[in-house]
C-alpha positions as CSV (number, residue, x, y, z in Angstrom):
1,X,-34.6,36.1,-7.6
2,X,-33.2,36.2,-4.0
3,X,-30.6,33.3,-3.0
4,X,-32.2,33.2,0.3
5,X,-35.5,32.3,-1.3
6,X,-33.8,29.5,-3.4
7,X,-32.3,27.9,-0.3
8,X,-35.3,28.0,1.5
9,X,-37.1,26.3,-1.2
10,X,-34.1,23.8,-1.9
11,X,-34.3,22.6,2.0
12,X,-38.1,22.4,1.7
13,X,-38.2,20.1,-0.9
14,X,-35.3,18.0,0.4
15,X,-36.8,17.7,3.8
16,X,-40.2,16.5,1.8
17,X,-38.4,13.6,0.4
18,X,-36.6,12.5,4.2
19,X,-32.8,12.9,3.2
20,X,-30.2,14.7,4.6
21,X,-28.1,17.3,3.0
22,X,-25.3,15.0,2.8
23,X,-27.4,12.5,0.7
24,X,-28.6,15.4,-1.6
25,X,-24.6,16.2,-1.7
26,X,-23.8,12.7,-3.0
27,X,-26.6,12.9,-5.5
28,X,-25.4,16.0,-7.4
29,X,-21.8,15.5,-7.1
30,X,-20.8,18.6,-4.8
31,X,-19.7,18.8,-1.2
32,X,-22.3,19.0,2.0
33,X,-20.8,21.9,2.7
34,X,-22.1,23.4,-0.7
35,X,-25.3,22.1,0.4
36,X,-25.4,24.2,3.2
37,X,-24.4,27.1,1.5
38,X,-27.3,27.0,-0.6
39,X,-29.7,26.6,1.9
40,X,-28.7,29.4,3.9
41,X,-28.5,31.7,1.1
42,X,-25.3,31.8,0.6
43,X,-24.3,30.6,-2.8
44,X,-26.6,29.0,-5.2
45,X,-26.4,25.9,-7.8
46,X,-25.4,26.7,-10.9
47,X,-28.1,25.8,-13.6
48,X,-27.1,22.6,-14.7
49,X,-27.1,21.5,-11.1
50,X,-30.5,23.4,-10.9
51,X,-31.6,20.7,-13.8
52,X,-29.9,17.7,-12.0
53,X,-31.8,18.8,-8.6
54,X,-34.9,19.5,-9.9
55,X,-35.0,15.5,-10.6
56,X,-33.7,14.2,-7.1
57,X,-36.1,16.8,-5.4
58,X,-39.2,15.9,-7.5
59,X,-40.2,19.3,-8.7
60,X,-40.3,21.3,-11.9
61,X,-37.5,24.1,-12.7
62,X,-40.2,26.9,-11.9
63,X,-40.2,25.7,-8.3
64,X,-37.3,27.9,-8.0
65,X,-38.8,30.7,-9.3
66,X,-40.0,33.6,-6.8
67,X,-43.6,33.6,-8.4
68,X,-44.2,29.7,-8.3
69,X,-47.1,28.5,-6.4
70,X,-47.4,25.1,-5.3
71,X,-51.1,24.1,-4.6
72,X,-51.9,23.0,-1.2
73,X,-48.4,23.0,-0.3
74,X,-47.5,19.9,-2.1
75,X,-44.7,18.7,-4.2
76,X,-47.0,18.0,-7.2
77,X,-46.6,20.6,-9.9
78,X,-48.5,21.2,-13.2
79,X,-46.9,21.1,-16.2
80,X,-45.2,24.8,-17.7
81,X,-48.0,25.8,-20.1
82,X,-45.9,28.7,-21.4
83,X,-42.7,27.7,-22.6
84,X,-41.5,31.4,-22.8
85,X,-42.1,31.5,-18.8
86,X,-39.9,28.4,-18.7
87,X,-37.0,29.8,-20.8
88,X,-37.0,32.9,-18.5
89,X,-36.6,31.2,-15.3
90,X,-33.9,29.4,-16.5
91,X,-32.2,32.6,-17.7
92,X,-33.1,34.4,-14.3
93,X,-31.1,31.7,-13.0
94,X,-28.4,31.9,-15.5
95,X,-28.0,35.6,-15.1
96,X,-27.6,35.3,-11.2
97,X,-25.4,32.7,-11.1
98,X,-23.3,34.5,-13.7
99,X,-23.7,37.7,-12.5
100,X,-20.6,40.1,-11.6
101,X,-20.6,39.6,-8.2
102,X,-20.6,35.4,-8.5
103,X,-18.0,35.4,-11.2
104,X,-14.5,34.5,-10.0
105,X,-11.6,34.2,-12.6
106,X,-11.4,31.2,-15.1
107,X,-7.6,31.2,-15.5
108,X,-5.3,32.1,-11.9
109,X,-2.1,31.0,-13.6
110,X,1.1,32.4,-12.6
111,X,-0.5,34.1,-9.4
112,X,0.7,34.7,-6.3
113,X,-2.3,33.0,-4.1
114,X,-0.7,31.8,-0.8
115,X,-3.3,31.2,1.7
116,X,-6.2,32.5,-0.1
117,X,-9.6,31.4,1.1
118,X,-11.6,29.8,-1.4
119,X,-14.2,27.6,1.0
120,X,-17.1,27.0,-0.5
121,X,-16.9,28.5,-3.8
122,X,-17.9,27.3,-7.3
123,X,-15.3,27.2,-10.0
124,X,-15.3,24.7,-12.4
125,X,-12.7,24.5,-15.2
126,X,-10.6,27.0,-13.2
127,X,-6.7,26.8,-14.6
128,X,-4.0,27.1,-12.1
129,X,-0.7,27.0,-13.9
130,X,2.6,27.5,-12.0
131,X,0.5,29.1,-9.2
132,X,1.4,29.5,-5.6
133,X,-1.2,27.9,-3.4
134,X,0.5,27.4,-0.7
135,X,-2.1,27.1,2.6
136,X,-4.9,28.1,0.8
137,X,-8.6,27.3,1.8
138,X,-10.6,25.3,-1.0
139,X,-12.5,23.0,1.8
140,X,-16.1,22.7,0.7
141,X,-15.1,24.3,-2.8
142,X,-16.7,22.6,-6.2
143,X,-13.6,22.8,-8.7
144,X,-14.6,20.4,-10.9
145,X,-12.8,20.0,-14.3
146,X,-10.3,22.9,-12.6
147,X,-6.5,22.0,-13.6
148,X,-3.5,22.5,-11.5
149,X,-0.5,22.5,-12.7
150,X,3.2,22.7,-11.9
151,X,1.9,25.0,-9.0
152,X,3.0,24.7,-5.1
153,X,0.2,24.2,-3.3
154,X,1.8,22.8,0.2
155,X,-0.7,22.3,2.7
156,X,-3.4,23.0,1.0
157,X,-6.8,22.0,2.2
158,X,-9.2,19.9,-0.1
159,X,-11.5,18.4,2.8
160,X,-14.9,18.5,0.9
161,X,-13.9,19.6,-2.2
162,X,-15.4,18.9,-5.4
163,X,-12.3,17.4,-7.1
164,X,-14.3,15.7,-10.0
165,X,-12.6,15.7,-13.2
166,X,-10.0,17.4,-11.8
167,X,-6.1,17.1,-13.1
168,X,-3.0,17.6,-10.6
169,X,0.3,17.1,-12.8
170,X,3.8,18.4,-11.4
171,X,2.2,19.9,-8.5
172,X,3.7,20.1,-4.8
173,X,1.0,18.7,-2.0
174,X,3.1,18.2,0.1
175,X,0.7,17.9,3.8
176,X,-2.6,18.6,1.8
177,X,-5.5,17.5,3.4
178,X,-8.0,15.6,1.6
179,X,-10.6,14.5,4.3
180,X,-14.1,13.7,2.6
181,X,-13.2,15.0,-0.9
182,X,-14.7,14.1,-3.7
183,X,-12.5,12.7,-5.7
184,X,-14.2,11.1,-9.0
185,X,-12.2,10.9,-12.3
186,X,-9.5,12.8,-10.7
187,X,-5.6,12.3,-12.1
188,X,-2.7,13.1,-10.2
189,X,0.2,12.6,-12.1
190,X,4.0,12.9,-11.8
191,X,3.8,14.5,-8.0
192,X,4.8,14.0,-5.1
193,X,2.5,13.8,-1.8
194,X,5.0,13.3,1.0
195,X,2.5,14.0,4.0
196,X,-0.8,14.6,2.3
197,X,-3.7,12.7,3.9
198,X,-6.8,11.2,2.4
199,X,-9.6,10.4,4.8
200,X,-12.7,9.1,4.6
201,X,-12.9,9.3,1.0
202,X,-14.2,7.6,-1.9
203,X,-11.5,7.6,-4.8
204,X,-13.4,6.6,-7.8
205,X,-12.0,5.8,-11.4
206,X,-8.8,8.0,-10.0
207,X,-5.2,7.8,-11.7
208,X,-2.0,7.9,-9.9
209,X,0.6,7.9,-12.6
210,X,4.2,8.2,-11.3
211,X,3.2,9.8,-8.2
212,X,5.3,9.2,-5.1
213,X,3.1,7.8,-2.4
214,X,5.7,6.6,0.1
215,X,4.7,9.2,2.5
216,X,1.1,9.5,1.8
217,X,-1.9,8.3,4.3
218,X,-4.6,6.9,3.5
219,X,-7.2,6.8,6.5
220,X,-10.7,4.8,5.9
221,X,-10.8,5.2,2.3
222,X,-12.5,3.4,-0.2
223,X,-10.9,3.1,-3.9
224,X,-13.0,1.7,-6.9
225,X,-11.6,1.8,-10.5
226,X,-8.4,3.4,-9.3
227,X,-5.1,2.9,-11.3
228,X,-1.8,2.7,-9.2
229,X,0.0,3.1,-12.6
230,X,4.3,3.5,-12.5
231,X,3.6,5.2,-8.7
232,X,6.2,4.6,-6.2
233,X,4.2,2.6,-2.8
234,X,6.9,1.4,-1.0
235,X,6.6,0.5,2.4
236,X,2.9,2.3,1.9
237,X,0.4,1.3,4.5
238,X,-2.5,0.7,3.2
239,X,-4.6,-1.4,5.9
240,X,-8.1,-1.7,6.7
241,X,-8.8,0.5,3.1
242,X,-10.9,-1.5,0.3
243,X,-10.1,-2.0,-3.1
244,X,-12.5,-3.2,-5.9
245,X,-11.4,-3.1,-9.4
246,X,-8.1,-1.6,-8.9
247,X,-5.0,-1.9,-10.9
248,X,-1.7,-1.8,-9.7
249,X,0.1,-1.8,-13.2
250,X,4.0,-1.2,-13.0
251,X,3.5,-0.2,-9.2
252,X,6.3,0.0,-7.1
253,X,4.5,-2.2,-4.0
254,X,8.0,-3.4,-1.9
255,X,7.1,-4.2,2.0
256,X,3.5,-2.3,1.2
257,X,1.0,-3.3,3.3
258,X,-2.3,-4.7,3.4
259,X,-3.4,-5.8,6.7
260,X,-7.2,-6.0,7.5
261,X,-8.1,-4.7,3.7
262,X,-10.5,-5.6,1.6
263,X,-10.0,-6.7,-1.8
264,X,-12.0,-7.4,-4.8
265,X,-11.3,-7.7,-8.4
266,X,-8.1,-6.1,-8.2
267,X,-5.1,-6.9,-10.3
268,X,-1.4,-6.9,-9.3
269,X,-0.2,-8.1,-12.7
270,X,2.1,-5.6,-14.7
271,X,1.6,-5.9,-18.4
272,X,5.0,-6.4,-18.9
273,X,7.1,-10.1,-18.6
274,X,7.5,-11.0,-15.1
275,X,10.9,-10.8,-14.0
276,X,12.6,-12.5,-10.4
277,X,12.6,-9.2,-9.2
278,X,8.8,-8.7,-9.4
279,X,8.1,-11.7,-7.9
280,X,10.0,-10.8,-5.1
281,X,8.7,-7.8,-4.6
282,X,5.6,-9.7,-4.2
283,X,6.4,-11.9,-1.7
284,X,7.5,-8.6,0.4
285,X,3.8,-7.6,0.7
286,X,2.0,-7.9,3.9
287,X,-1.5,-9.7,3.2
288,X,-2.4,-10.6,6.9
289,X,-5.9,-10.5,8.2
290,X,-7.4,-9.8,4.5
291,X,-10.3,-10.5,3.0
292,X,-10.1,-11.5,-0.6
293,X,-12.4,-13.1,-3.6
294,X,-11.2,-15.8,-5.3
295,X,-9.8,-14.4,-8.3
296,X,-7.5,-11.7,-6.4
297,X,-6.5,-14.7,-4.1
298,X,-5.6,-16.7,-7.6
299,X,-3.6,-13.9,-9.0
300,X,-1.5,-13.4,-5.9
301,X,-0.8,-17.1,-5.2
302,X,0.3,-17.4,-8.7
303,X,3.4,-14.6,-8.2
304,X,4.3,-16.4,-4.9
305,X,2.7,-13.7,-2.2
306,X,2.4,-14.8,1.4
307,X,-1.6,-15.1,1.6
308,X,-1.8,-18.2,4.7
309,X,-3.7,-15.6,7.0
310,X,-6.2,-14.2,4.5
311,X,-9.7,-15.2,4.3
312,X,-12.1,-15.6,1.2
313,X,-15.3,-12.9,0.7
């Protein structure tokens, strides 16, 4: 089964149903970039993502088969009569996306990996304990459920990665780039990311636990679900991004500012007594030019925040 026949199909049946490869991106959780790299021939989906875009697309699994014919060049398929044919294409596309030449190492801990180039690949569950990462390429890259830990990877470069279910703990970012990464269930705990920069991303469900973000930026992003717990975002200027449903539980938030956001649903209550001290940290916030619901509003004039020049959704 040639990858160059498997792209060519994928981009068929994509084009059939009118959306781009950033949409089909979106719908099976990888980059565009990946996308792209299947369609040229250059990497192909691994099965379960096989599975996941055989539904988007609208075909059977056999349409990625070399033999399958379509009839009158349609996207309507008849049903898999044989259901030994159908368990060997999905092993032809097991074996090739397993084979020798795909396979990359599960575990990297302890290596010496400074500005390695790892665009584009597919690695999920990939372990990289008390690594050196420094510089190193993963833009476009699917790592999902991949681990770093206590590793240096300073100015590394996530744009487009595949960070779902991904865990950062003690690890040095330090001017990482993360423009357009994928960043679903992602945790990033007890690190610091003086420098790094988060663009046009969509954090969802992500924790921040005691993560320094005094010297982070954060550049058209959205953040739904996300959970601010113990992190340090003083002075942390956060205007013009939206919030829904986030928690800023225990949240260091001193002269942080929100000018021009958007929020919804999103609580600045610790779950701890309120103290003086917390109240006026509070007031130190910058609100102006907001846009609120009602709730958020309640909550924040309740602990005494300076809300005269915010407006209701």
């Amino acid at each position: 089964m040639e990858t160059k026949m498997i792209g060519n199909k994928i981009a068929e049946a994509r084009k059939k149903i009118n959306i781009s490869q950033a949409q089909l991106a979106q719908r099976v959780f990888v980059s565009p970039q990946a996308v792209g790299k299947w369609e040229r021939g250059e990497s192909i989906p691994d099965i379960i993502t096989f599975n996941r875009l055989a539904e988007i697309l609208g075909v059977d699994l056999n349409y990625f088969s070399e033999n399958f014919q379509s009839a009158n060049d349609t996207m309507t398929f008849k049903a898999v009569e044989n259901n030994g044919d159908m368990r060997q294409t999905i092993q032809q596309v097991a074996n090739l996306s397993t084979s020798p030449e795909r396979q990359v190492l599960t575990n990297f801990s302890g290596s010496n990996l400074a500005e390695s180039d790892f665009a584009g690949v597919a690695a999920h569950k990939r372990k990289f304990k008390g690594s050196a990462l420094r510089g190193s390429d993963f833009a476009g890259a699917d790592l999902t459920g991949s681990s770093f830990v206590a590793s240096d990877a300073r100015e590394a470069n996530f744009d487009g990665t595949n960070l779902t279910d991904c865990t950062f703990s003690a690890t040095d970012l330090t001017d990482a780039s993360f423009n357009g990464t994928i960043l679903v269930r992602t945790e990033f705990s007890k690190l610091g990311l003086t420098g790094a920069k988060f663009t046009d991303a969509t954090l969802t469900d992500v924790k921040l636990t005691m993560t320094d973000l005094r010297k982070t930026i954060f550049e058209n992003c959205v953040f739904e679900g996300v959970d601010f717990k113990y992190s340090d975002m003083r002075a942390l200027c956060l205007d013009g991004q939206t919030f829904i449903g986030v928690k800023f539980d225990k949240a260091a938030l001193n002269e942080a500012t929100f000018k021009g956001a958007t929020l919804k649903n999103v609580s600045f209550r610790p779950t701890y007594a309120l103290t003086n001290k917390y109240y006026r940290a509070i007031k130190t916030i910058c609100f102006d030019g907001a846009m609120m619901d009602k709730l958020t509003y309640a909550e924040l004039k309740g602990l005494g925040a300076e809300l005269s020049k915010v407006t209701f959704i």
